[in-house]
C-alpha positions in Angstrom: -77.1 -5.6 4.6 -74.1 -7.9 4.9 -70.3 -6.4 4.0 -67.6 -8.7 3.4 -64.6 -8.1 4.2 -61.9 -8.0 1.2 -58.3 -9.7 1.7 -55.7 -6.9 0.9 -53.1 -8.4 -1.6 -49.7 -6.8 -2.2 -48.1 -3.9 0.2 -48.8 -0.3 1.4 -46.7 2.8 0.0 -45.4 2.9 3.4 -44.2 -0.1 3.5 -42.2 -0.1 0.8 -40.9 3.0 1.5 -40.1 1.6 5.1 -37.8 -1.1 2.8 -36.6 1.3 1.1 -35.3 3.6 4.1 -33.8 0.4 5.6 -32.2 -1.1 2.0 -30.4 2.9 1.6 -28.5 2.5 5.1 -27.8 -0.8 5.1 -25.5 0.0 1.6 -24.4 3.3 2.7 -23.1 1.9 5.9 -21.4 -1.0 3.6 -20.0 1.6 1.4 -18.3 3.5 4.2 -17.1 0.3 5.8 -15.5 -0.1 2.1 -13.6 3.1 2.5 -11.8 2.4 5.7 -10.9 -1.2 4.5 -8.9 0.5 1.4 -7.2 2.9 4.1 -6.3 0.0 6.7 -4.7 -1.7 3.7 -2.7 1.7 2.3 -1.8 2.1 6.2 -0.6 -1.8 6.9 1.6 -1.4 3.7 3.0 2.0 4.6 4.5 0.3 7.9 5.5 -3.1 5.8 7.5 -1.1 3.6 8.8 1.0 6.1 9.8 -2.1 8.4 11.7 -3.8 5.5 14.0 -0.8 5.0 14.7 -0.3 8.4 15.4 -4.1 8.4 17.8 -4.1 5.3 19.6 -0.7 6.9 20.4 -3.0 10.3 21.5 -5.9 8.3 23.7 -3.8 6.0 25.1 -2.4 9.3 25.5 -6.0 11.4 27.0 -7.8 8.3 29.4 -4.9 7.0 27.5 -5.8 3.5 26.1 -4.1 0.9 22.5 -4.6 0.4 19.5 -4.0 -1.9 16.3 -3.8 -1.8 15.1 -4.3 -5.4 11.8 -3.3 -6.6 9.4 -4.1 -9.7 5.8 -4.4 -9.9 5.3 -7.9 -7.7 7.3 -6.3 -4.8 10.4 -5.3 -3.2 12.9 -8.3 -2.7 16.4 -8.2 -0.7 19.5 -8.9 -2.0 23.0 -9.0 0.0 26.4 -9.2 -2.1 28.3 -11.6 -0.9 31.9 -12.2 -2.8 31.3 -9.8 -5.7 27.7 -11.3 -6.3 24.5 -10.3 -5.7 22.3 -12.6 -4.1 18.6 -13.3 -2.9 18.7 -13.2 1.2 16.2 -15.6 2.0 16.5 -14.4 5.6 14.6 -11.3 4.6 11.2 -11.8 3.5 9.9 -10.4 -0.2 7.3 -8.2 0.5 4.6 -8.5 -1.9 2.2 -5.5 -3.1 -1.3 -6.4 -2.4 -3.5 -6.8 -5.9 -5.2 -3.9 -4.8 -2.8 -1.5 -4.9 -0.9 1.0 -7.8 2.6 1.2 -7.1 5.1 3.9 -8.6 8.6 4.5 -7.2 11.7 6.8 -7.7 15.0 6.3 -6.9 17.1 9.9 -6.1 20.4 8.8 -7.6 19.5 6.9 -11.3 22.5 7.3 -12.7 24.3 5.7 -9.8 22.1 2.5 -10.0 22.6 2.4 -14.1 26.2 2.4 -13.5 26.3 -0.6 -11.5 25.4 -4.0 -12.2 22.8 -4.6 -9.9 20.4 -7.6 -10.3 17.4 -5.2 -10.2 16.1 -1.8 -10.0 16.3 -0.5 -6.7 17.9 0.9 -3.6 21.7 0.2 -2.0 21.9 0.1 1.5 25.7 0.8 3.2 27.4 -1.0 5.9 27.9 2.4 7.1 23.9 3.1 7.5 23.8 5.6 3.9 20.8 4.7 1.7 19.8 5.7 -1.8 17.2 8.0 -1.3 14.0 7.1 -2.8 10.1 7.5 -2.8 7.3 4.9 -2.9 3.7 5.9 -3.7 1.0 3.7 -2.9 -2.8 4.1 -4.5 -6.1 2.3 -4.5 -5.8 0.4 -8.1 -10.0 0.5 -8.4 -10.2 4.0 -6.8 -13.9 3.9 -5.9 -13.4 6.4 -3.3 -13.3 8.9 -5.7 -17.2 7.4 -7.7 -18.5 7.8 -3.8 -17.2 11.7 -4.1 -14.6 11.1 -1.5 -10.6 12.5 -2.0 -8.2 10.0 -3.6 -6.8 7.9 -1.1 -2.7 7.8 -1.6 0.5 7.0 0.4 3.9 8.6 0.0 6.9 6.8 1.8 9.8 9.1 0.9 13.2 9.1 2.4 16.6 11.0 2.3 19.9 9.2 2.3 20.2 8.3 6.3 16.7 6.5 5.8 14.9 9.0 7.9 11.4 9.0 6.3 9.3 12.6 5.8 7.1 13.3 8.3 4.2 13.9 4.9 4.4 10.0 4.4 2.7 9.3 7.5 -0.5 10.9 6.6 -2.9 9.7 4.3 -2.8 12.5 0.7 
């Protein structure tokens, strides 16, 4: 009696589970890689923002102006008053929120900054080194962090009035 032998057409159950196995790490390792990325970005603008305002403080102080860091929901941008008149200071660069970012601010002293007539909403630096204390709060716009059961990922910059920033807004919430 003569077998033939039969060509085997399509794949094994262990196969495809092998595919499987490998497919499930390979997006779980891209999913985690995601995380980090939206934490690098929280941290890089954490030290941006904090940069700026020591920035603005030192030229407030070296030009015996008053300055301002204005802030709206493109970014913060720099004004110095210069002869009774506030003006951009191209010297400082705006600093523009990523598009991947929720931004929310407070400034301590409202009613100070309604009562002057200030080109935008936002915070007064001294010659003599005082600040308007204030708060920025930075969070993931498409928080996917929290579909992948991980905490909300969040940024608070808050500061008192000698721009001496709290030691919480170094540490991811």
């Amino acid at each position: 009696m003569h077998t033939r032998a039969t060509a085997q057409s399509g794949f094994t159950l262990i196969e495809l589970m092998v595919v499987v196995v490998i497919m499930a790490v390979v997006v779980s390792v891209g999913m985690m890689s995601l995380g980090s990325n939206e934490q690098a970005t929280l941290r890089a603008q954490d030290r941006s923002v904090k940069s700026l305002l020591m920035a603005v403080r030192d030229q407030a102080a070296l030009k015996q102006r008053l300055y301002l860091v204005g802030v709206d929901e493109t970014g913060l941008t720099t004004f110095s008053q210069t002869r009774g008149e506030w003006l951009v200071d191209e010297k400082i660069n705006l600093l523009k929120w990523p598009e991947s970012l929720l931004v929310e601010w407070k400034i301590d002293n409202q009613t100070f900054v309604q009562q002057q007539s200030l080109p935008q909403e936002g915070w007064v630096f001294w010659p003599s080194g005082d600040v308007l204390a204030g708060s920025i709060i930075l969070r993931n716009l498409d928080n996917q962090s929290f579909d992948r059961g991980q905490e909300t990922t969040e940024y608070i910059i808050r500061w008192n009035g000698l721009l001496q920033f709290e030691k919480e807004s170094d540490d991811a919430l």
